[in-house]
Every structure is written in structure tokens, then in C-alpha cells.
N, C-alpha and C positions, 0 to 999 in steps of 0.2 A: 457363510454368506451374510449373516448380519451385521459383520463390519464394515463390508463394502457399502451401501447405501450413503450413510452420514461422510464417507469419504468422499463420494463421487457428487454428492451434494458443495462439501466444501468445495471443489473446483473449479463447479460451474461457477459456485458465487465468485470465488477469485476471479475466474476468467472474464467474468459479468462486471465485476468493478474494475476488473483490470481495463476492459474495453472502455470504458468512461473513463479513468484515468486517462488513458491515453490521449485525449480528444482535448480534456478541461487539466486546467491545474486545480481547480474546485469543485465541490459537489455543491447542488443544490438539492435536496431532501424535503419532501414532503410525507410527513407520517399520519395514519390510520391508527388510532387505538390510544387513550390517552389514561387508558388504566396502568396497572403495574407495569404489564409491559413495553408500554410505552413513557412512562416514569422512569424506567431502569433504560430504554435505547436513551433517554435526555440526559440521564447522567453519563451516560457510555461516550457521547455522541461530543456532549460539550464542550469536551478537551482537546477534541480533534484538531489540529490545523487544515484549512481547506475544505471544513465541512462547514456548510450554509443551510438551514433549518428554514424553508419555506412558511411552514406554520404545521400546527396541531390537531387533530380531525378528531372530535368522538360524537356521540349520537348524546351524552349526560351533557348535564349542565355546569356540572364540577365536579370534574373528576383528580384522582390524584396530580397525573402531570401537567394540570391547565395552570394551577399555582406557583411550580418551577418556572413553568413556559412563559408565565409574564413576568418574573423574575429576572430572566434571560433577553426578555423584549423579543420574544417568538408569539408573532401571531395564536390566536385559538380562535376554533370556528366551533358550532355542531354542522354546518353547511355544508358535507361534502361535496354533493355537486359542483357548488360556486369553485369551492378548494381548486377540486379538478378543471375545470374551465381556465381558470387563471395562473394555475402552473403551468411556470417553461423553463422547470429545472429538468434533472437527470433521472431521480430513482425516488420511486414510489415505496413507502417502507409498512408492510398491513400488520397489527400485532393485535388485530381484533378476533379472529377465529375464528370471523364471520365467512361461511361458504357464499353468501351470494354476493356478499360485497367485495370478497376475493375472486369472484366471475367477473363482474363489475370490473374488477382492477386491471385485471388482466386482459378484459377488450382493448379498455382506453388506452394501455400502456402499450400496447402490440400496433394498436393504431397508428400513435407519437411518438413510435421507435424507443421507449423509453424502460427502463429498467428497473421490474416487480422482483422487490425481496420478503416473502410472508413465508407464514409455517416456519417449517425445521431451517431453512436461508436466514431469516430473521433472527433465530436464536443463534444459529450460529455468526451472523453477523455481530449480537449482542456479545456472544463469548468475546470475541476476537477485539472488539472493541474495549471492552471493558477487561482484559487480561492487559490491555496496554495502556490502560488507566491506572491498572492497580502497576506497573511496574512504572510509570508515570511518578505517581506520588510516593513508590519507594526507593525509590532515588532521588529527587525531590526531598522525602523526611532524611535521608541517609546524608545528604547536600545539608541539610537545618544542622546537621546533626554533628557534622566536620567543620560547619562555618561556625557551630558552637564551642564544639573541642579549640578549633583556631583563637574563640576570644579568650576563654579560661587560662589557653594556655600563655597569651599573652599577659595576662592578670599577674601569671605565676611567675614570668620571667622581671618580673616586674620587683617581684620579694627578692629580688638581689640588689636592690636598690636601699631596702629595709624603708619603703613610703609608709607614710602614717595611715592608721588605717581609714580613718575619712578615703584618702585619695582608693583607696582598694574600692571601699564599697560605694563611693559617686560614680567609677568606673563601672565596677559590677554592672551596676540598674542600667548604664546606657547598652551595655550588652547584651543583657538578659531580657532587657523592654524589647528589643528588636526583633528577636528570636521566639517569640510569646505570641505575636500581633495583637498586645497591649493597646489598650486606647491611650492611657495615662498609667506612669508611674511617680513614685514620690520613696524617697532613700533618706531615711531617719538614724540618728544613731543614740544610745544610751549609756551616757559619760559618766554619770551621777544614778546612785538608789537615789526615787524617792525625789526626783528633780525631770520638771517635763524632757521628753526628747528634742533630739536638736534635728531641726532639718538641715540636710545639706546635701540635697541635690531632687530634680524635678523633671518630667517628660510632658509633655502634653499640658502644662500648666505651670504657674511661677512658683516655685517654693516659697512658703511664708517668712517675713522676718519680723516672727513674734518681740515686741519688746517688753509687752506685760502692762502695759500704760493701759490700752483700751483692748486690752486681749482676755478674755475670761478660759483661756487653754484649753476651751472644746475641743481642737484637732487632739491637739497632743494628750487629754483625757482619753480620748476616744482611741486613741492608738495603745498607748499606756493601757486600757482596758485589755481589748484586744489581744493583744501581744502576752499579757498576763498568766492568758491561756495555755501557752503554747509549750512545749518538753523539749527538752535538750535531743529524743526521739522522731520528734517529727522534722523532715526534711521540711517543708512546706503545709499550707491548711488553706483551704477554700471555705467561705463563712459562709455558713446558712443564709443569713441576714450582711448585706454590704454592711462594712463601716462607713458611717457620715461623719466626714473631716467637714464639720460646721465652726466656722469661725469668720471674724469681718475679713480676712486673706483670702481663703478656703473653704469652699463649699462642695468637692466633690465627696465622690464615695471609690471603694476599694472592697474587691471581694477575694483575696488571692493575696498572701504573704507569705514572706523567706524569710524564717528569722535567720541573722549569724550568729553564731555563739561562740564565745573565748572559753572554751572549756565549758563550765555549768552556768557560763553567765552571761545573757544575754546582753551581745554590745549594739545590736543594732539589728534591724528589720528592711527590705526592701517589700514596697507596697505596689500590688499591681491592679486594674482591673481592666477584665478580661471578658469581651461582652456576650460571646457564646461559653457555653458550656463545654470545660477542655477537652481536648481533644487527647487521646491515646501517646501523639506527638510531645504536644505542651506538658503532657504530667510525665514524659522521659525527660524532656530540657530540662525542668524544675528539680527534677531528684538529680540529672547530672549536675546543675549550676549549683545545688546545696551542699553536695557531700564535694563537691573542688573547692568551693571559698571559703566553707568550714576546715576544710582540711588548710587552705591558704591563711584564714586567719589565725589556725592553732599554729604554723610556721609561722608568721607572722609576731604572734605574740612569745614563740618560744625566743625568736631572735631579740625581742627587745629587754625580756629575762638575760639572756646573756649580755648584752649591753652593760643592765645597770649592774649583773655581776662585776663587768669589766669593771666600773668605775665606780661603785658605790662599796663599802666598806659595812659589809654583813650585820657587823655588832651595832655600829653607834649609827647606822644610815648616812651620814656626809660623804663626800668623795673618798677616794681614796688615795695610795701615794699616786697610783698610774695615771691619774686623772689628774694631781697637782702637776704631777712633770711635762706632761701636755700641755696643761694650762697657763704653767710660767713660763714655755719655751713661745707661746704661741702672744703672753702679753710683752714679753723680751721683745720680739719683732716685732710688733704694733706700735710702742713707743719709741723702739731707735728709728723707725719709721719717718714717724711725725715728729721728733727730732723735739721733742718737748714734751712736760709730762714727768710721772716718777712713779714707781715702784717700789712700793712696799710690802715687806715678808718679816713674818712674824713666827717664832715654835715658842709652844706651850706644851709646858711638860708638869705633869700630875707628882706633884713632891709626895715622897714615900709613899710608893704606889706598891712597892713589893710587903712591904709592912703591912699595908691596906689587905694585898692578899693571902698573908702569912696569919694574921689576927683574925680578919673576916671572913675568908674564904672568895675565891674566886668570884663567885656568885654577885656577890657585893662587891668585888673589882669589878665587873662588868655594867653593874647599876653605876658606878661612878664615872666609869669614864663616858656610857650614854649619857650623865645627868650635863658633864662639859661639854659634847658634843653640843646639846643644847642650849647650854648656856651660850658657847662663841657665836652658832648659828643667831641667838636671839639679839647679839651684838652690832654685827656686821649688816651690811648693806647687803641686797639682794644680789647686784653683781660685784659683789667682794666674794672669796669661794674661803671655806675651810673644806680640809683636808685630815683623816687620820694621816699621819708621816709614817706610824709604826711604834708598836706597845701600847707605853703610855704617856706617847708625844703627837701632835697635833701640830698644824700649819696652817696657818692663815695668806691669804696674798690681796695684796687692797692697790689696786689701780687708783693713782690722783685723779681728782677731775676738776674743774673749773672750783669748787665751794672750798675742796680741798678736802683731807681728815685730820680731826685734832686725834694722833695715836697714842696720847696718852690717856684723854679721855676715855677713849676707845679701851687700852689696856686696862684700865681700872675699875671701869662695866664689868669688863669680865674676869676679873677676881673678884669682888662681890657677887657677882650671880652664880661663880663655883661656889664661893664660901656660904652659900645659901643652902646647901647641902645639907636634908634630913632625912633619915632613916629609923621608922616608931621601934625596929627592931636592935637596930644601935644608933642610940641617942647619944653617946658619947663619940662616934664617928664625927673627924674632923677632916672636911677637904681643902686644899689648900693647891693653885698652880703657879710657876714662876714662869716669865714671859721676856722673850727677846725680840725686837724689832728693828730694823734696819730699812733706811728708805735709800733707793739709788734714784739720779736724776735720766732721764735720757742721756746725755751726754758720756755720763760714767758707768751706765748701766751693763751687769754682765752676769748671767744667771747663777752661774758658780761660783762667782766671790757673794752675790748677793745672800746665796744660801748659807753660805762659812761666816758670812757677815754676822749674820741672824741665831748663828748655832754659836758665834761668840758671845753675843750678846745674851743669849740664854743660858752661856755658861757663868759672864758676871751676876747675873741676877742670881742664880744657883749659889755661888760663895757669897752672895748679899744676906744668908739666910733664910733664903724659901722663899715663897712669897712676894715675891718681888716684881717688878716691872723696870727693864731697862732699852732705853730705847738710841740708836743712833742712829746721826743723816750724814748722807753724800753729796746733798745736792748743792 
């Protein structure tokens, strides 16, 4: 028998709201008791659609729920009487416990045909309401939580494009500031040890564009500080103390950062602040958004490793052949193009280079031909390209442009700067390269006579005695 009661209680009350549903598409709600449980129906209550809060009844002066209740812009009294006078709502709701003022209730309401829910009605009203609050907000977080997975995973579909990582992490912050309910964020990144951060990108305020003229780099000290803290470990860190980004730009503050890390090194931080204390929600976003863009940026940076595998040449750093043949096929079309112009190619070969490593040892074959790699790179124009070709030959390509190149000049730089070549452990090592050059004009230009051109020319220099520089044009 003691399960029946609380059931036969819930019915009347459904049959009780059910009857007022039927009549209104709204409640109007007038509550008694502005202590806890009346604190607990205001939160229960709040989320409702179709419920209307008359005002707040208690006998205190300030009690718990009278600070929600003006929060919410709900009337509070201690007045009941007046209260009652002036309601011409539906349902009177008691959560004080009071026996007389529950007599009280139940005249006036039996009088105005009106509908008293106190006692065990009340709690149960409170269950029912707040059981659809709580599955309210967890659908609601479980929605934050799908429209978050939705951005990440957009981010990642993104790494098949191989974007630089600025573009990732400017992205990041507008996603992640959204899903936070951030006031302000700010998305720094760190290119350089040892050199302030860069901003490049801002929510709720402008990003700075430090030039250093009248800047004394308070922000960027004070992030750089911050940030200093932090372990490859922690997803995210909430500061005791905000940071103040104080500078003539920037004057806010941030209490809540993401570093990203490229492995054990921090490339960059996303700054948030976040004006309540987080929530249960916000610290799952934060640890999902950290461990996917860490993860996004370790693909990220593992693709651009492969990259410069593709085209950079392990030993001496410069391009490589697969990068030269790219690169001649792609300046071939650019100047039969524009139908004017010329193209110049150059192979440098390391004379007795196998003697080099029969006498010295490998070791010192590898010192020499990095010390040429150097040397040609320290020759050429920035967008002129050298190239290892393969062993112990090299390739240069030099696009004319309006000034023009004097290529002998150019070839004689760089046999003097190989011949520059010292080693304190063989002092008697002598390096020495010979050098072919061939210039085509647009008109005659054609990648594979250019390159046999060039491989002639550095076979004259070769029976010239070593050493040598030979150069011829087509144009």
C-alpha cells in the first residue's frame, strides 16, 4: 500500500494541469516559499515554454530565490495578501510548509476556481519539471558537442589541402570561441625562439599590429610569460590571475588558454576569456578541441616533412633533381609564354670527387659537396634555384629578367668560393669545380636540348683541365 499514494498523487496533479492546459496555452504561476524550494521550482520552472511567473511570495527579506527572481525580472513581495488580491493567473504553487498559510491557500483558490499545488504535488511537480530541465540541457550539451565535432572535423578535412598552419589555427579560435561562450578571443602563434609572438587572428576585439616603433611588447611579454608555463601535458590551463595583454593596441585580459604544440614545441596558443567559472560542458569542448588540433597539427606538420623530403636533398639542403625537373618544366612554359626572355642552366661537377673519397673518406666527401652547395646557393639570386642533379653534380637554372645575368661573372664567384675550401684536419685538401652553361632564348627554347646543351658545355670545361668555366648562348 505505500506505493499507491505518491502514484495517485501524481495523477490528480496531471489531471489538475491537465485541466488548465486545456483552457490556456499558458500558465500564469504565482509561488509561496522563496527559500530552497522555491529557489529549486525557479530554476525548474525557467525553461518551461508557456509558463509565466506572476511573482515570489516569502515572509524574509532575502531570501535565496528573491536574487534569481530579479535576475529573471519576476516580481518579489513579502505581501502575500496584496500577491493574492492581484492574481488572475491559473495555479497557486505553496513550498513553504506552512499549515496555515496552506489553509489560507486553499480557501482563496477553491473560491477563484483556481489550482493549489503544495506538499508532496509541489515536489512532485518540481521532479517532473526539473527531470525535463536536466534532459533539456543534455541534449542541448550533446547538440554543443556534435556542432563541435562538426567544426574539428571540418578543420581536418581541410589538411588535404596541406594549408599553412596560421590558416588552421585563425580557423581554430573562430570555432572554438563559439562553442566556449567566450567574450573575447585572441590566436597568437610562435615562429621564432626567443622572438615576440605573432598575432593573427581576434574575436571580440582588433588584433594588434605591433610594429615595435612605440610598442614596448607588453602583450606579447605577457603571453610569452604565460605560455612558458605550460607542458606538452596539458590540454588546456585556466590562470589563477587573468593575463593583462596591456599595450597602446590592447588592453584586455584572458584567463583560459589552448596551447598547440608541433610535437614538443610550442607553435602557437589560442587565448580565451571566459567570464564565468567553466562549466562541466566548456572543460569537455576544451579537452576535445585540444587533443583534435594537436592531433591536426602533428598531421599537419608530419605532411610538410614529407614535402621538403620530396624536394629537398638530405645531405647538402638545396633542392633536389625532382624539384629541378618541376621547376624547368614549369619556367619552359612561362617564357614560351610571354614569348620573350631566356633561360639559363648551368651543371657543376666536383672534379675528382671519387679521389676526394678514396683519400679522405666519405665523411669529408660529404663536408665538400655541403661546402658547394653553399657556395652556389651564396652566388645566385633568391629566385634563381640550385639543385643537387645527382653524386657529385649540381644544377643551377637562372630566369633572365629585365637587368639581365652577367653568367660568367656569376661562374667565377663560384669557383672561387668552392676553391675557398678549408679543412684544419686536411690542410692539404684541395677543392676544385668545373662548370657548363647554356642560355636559350624564348623563341629556341626547349627543356631537353637545354639540359644536353649544358651537360656539353660541362663536358668542354671538363677536357679544358678542371676547373674551368664554359659558357654558351642561343639567343
Amino acid at each position: 500500500m505505500t506505493g499507491i499514494k505518491p502514484v495517485k498523487d501524481l495523477q490528480e496533479l496531471a489531471k489538475s494541469l491537465a485541466s488548465v492546459a486545456s483552457i490556456s496555452k499558458s500558465l500564469d504561476i504565482l509561488i509561496f516559499g522563496a527559500g530552497l524550494g522555491g529557489l529549486a521550482m525557479l530554476e525548474a520552472l525557467r525553461h518551461l515554454e508557456g509558463i509565466s511567473i506572476h511573482a515570489i511570495v516569502d515572509i524574509e527579506k532575502a531570501p535565496p530565490a528573491f536574487q534569481l527572481a530579479r535576475e529573471l525580472n519576476i516580481p518579489t513581495t513579502t505581501d502575500g495578501d496584496n500577491a493574492l488580491e492581484t492574481f488572475r493567473g491559473d495555479i497557486v504553487i505553496d513550498v513553504t510548509g506552512d499549515k496555515v498559510l496552506h489553509h489560507k491557500l486553499m480557501t482563496f483558490t477553491q473560491n477563484r476556481h483556481l489550482e493549489l499545488i503544495s506538499a508532496k504535488s509541489a515536489k512532485l511537480l518540481f521532479d517532473m519539471a526539473n527531470q525535463e530541465v536536466i534532459n533539456e540541457r543534455t541534449i542541448q550539451d550533446q547538440n554543443t558537442r556534435l556542432s563541435l565535432l562538426d567544426s574539428l572535423l571540418e578543420i581536418t578535412l581541410l589538411l588535404e589541402q596541406h594549408p599553412p598552419i596560421r590558416d588552421i589555427t585563425s580557423r581554430s579560435l573562430e570555432d572554438i570561441h563559439d562553442h566556449l561562450d567566450a567574450t573575447r578571443g585572441i590566436a597568437v602563434m610562435f615562429e621564432k625562439e626567443d622572438e615576440p609572438p605573432l598575432f593573427i587572428g581576434a574575436i571580440g576585439e582588433k588584433a594588434p599590429e605591433c610594429s615595435g616603433v612605440h610598442c614596448d611588447f607588453s602583450a606579447c611579454k605577457s603571453i610569452s610569460m604565460a605560455c612558458s608555463t605550460l607542458t606538452s601535458k596539458e590540454r588546456y590551463k585556466v590562470f589563477d590571475t587573468s593575463i593583462r595583454l596591456h599595450c597602446s593596441e590592447l588592453t584586455s585580459t584572458y584567463n583560459v588558454v589552448l596551447p598547440l604544440w608541433q610535437g614538443s614545441r610550442l607553435s602557437g596558443a589560442l587565448l580565451f576569456n571566459i567570464a564565468t567559472p567553466l562549466s562541466k560542458g566548456q572543460r569537455t569542448s576544451l579537452e576535445m578541441a585540444s587533443a583534435h588540433l594537436n592531433m591536426a597539427f602533428k598531421t599537419l606538420d608530419h605532411f610538410q616533412q614529407l614535402e621538403a623530403m620530396a624536394i629537398f636533398d638530405s645531405l647538402t639542403g638545396v633542392f633536389n633533381r625532382r624539384k629541378f625537373d618541376m621547376q624547368l618544366l614549369q619556367e619552359v612554359s612561362r617564357i614560351k609564354r610571354t614569348e620573350s626572355g631566356s633561360l639559363s642552366c648551368g651543371f657543376i661537377d666536383l672534379d675528382n670527387f671519387k679521389q676526394i673519397n678514396d683519400c679522405h673518406g666519405h665523411q669529408v666527401g660529404d663536408l665538400v659537396l655541403k661546402h658547394i652547395a653553399k657556395s652556389i646557393e651564396g652566388c645566385i639570386r633568391e629566385y634563381d634555384l640550385c639543385a643537387r642533379y645527382g653524386g657529385d653534380e649540381f644544377v643551377i637554372l637562372i630566369p633572365d629578367d629585365a637587368d639581365g645575368t652577367d653568367l660568367e661573372d656569376l661562374g667565377m664567384r663560384i669557383l672561387e668560393k668552392v676553391s675557398n675550401f678549408q679543412l684544419v684536419n686536411e690542410p692539404a685538401l684541395k677543392v676544385g669545380v668545373s662548370i657548363g652553361i647554356v642560355t636559350q632564348s624564348g623563341e629556341t627554347l626547349d627543356a631537353s636540348s637545354l639540359l644536353k646543351q649544358a651537360d656539353e658545355a660541362l663536358y668542354q670545361a671538363k677536357n679544358s683541365g678542371k676547373g674551368c668555366l664554359r659558357i654558351y648562348s642561343n639567343t
